[in-house]
N, C-alpha and C positions, 0 to 999 in steps of 0.2 A: 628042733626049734620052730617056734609059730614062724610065717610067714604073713607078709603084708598085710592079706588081704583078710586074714582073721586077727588085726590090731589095725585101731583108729587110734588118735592122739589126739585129746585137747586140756588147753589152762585159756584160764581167762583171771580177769582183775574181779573184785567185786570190792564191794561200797556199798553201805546201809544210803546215804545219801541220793544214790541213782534213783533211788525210787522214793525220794523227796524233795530232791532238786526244786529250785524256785524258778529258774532260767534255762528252757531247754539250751542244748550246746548246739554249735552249727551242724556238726560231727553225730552229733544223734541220732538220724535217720538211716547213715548208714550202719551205724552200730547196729540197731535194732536187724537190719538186714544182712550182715554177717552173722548174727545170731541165726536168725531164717535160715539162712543158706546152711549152718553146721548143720541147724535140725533137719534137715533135708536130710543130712549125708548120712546123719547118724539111721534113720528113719532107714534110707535104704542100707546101712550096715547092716541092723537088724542086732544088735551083740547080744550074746547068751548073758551076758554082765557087766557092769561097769567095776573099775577101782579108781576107788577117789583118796587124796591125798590133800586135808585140808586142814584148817585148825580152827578153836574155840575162842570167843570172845569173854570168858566167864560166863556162859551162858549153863557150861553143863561141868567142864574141867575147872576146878578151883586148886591155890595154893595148899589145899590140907592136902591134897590129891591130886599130884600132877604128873604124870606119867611123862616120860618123853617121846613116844611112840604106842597109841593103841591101837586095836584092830575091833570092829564092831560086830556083831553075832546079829544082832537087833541093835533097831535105829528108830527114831523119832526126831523132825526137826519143831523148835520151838517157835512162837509167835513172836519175833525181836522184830525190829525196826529193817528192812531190808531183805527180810528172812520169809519164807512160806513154810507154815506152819503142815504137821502129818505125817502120816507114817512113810517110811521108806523101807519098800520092800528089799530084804539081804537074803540071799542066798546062806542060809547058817551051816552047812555042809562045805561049802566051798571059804567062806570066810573061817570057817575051824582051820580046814585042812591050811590055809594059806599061815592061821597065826601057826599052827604047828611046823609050818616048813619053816617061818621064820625064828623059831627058837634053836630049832637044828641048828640055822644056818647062824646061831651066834649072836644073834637078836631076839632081848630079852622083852619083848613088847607085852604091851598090857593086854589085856584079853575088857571086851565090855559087853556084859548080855543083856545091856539096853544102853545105847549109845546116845545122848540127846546133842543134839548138834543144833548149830545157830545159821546167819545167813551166811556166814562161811561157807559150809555146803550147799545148804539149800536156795541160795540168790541164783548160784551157776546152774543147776539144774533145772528151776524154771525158767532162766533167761535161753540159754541153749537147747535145752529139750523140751520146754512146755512145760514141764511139771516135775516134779519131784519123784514121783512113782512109774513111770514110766516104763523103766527099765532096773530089774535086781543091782544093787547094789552093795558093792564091798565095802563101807567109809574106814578109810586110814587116818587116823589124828595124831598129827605131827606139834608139838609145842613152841608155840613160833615168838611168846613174848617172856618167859617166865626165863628165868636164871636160877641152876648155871642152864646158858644156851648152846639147845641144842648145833653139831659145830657143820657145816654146809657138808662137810666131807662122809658124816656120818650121816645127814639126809640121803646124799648119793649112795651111797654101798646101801642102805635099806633099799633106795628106788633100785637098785640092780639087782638085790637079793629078790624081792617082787615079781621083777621080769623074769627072773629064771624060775619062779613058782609061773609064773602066767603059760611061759613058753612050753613047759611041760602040761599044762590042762587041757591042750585041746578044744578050749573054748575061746569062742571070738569075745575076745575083750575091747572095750573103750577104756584109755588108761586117761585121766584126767586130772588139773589140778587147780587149784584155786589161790589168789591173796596178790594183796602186792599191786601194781608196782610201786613207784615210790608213794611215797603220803604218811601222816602223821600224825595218826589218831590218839593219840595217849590223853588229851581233854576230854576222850570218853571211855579211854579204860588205864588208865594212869599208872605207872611202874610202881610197884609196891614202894617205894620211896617216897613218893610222890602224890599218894593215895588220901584221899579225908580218912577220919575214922571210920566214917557211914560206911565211904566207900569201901577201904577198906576191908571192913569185914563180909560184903558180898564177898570180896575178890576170894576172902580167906577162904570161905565156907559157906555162900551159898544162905539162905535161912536161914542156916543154923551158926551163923555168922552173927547173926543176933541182932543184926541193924537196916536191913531192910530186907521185906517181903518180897517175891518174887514181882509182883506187881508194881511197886513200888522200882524195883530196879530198871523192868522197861519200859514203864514209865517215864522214867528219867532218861534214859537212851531215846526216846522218841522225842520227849521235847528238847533235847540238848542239840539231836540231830537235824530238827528244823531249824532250831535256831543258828545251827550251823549254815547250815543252806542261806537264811538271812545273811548271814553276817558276807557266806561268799561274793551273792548281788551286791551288796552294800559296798563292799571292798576294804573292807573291816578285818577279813583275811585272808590273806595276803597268798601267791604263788611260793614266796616264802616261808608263811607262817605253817602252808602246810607240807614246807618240804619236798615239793614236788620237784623231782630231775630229770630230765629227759638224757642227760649225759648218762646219767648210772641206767635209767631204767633202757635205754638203747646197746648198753655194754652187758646188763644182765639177757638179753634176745640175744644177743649175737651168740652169745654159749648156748643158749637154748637151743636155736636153731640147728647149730652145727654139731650139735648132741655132746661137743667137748669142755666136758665141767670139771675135770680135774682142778683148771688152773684159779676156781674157784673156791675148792677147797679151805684155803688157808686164811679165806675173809676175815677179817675184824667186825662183830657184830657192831659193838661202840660205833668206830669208824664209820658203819653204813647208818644207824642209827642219824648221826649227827648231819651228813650229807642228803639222806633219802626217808628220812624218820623211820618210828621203830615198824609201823605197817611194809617197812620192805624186806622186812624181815621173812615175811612170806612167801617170799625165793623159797624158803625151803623146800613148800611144797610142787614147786613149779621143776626143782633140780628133782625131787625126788619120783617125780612122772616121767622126766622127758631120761633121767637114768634105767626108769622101769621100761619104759617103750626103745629105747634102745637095746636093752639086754633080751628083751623078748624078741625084737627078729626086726624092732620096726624103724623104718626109713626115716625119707626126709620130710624137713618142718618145713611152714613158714610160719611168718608171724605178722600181723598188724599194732600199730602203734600211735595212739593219739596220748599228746598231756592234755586231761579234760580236767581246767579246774572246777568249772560247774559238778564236778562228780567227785572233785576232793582227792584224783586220783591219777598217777599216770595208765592211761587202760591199754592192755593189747589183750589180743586173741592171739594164740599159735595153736598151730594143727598140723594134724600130719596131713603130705601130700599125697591128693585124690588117686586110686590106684586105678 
């Protein structure tokens, strides 16, 4: 089994809005500076690779095609609102072999030999590490809005089955994850119930959805999301309206931290929908890293915790502790 000192650990929150915000947050500066400081660690970790654990805005996963779990070969992040756009080097040797360990192990995961990812993944990598390309990287895409949802318990045993691929390679990994905490973006990617037609058929299919061009869709994400930023100064909406909890998002950290996510398992999506909206739903990928960094060899967490409504978001950073 890996030990310590070849496994880092981090998640953080991300938000298209962080990087449109109208009113820096008092809390900003040191954000920005817990970022610095991970870069540092990671910098002298040095990993032969990352595995990221994140998910899709509609940006590359549509309803014609929604896998619940894929594994990326090759990767490309897109120009969305939030997001840095470019290649992202994969290690395609190591990303085979992991989706192949994971079919073994009973996980029927998608396989992608061009992964397009949005600022999902790529917010956290230039905020944390300066860029997107940095460092090789594994992307794991977990389905974190689409129904049926995927269920916490099934995030976990993937994040475990992971770790035991990690533990076995030999290589010094950073295990990471992105989403979340609470917030409630669905005014800009709406529950297929809930969808216009336009929108709608982005969500369906992308272009071939037939109702809007790919330009046209982030287009629309970028002015929707300033105008969001307005409305937050303005006070138009609400700590409410975007569902932020510090209650929920403090009780999903404490499992984190303490690596015990069993008793999470058995969550009611709805349930946390209605309390922490559906962007909290990206716990998945946060249980599915700190399951993988635990089954690989590795230690203890901490985590930081602000509710930033200027960012639309309840934000923490957890990491593993300095060895």
């Amino acid at each position: 089994m890996a030990n310590n000192r070849q496994l880092m650990f981090g998640c953080v929150s991300h938000s298209p809005i962080i990087v449109v915000r109208k009113h820096m947050p008092q809390v900003e500066p040191r954000l920005i500076a817990d970022c610095a400081a991970f870069r540092a660690r990671v910098e002298a970790f040095n990993p032969d690779h990352i595995v990221m654990f994140s998910n899709d805005h509609f940006a590359s996963f549509h309803y014609s095609n929604m896998p619940a779990f894929c594994v990326g070969t090759h990767c490309e992040a897109v120009d969305d609102v939030g997001g840095t756009p470019g290649k992202i080097p994969v290690p395609e040797k190591d990303a085979m072999a992991l989706a192949e360990y994971l079919r073994k192990e009973h996980f029927d995961t998608a396989i992608s030999y061009l992964m397009r990812v949005d600022h999902g993944f790529s917010q956290p990598l230039k905020r944390l590490l300066g860029g997107i390309d940095r460092w090789p990287l594994i992307p794991v895409f977990i389905s974190a809005f689409t129904r049926p949802f995927v269920s916490f318990s099934r995030a976990r045993l993937l994040g475990e089955a992971v770790g035991r691929f990690i533990a076995t390679s030999g290589k010094r990994v950073l295990i990471m994850g992105s989403g979340g905490l609470s917030h409630h973006p669905e005014h800009y990617y709406p529950m297929r119930e809930n969808a216009s037609p336009a929108v709608y058929g982005w969500q369906l299919d992308g272009e071939a959805g037939g109702t809007m061009t790919k330009e046209q869709w982030f287009t629309r994400l970028l002015t929707m999301h300033l105008e969001g930023a307005d409305a937050i100064v303005a006070g138009t909406r609400t700590v409410a309206d975007m569902r932020l909890n510090a209650d929920f998002d403090q009780q999903v950290l404490d499992y984190i931290t303490s690596g015990e996510l069993v008793p999470m398992d058995d969550w009611n999506h709805l349930e946390i929908v209605a309390k922490a909206g559906v962007g909290a739903l990206e716990i998945l990928n946060w249980i599915a890293a700190r399951a993988a960094y635990r089954a690989a060899g590795g230690g203890a967490v901490t985590a930081s915790y602000d509710l930033v409504p200027d960012y639309a978001v309840g934000y923490a950073l957890a990491q593993s502790v300095a060895q």
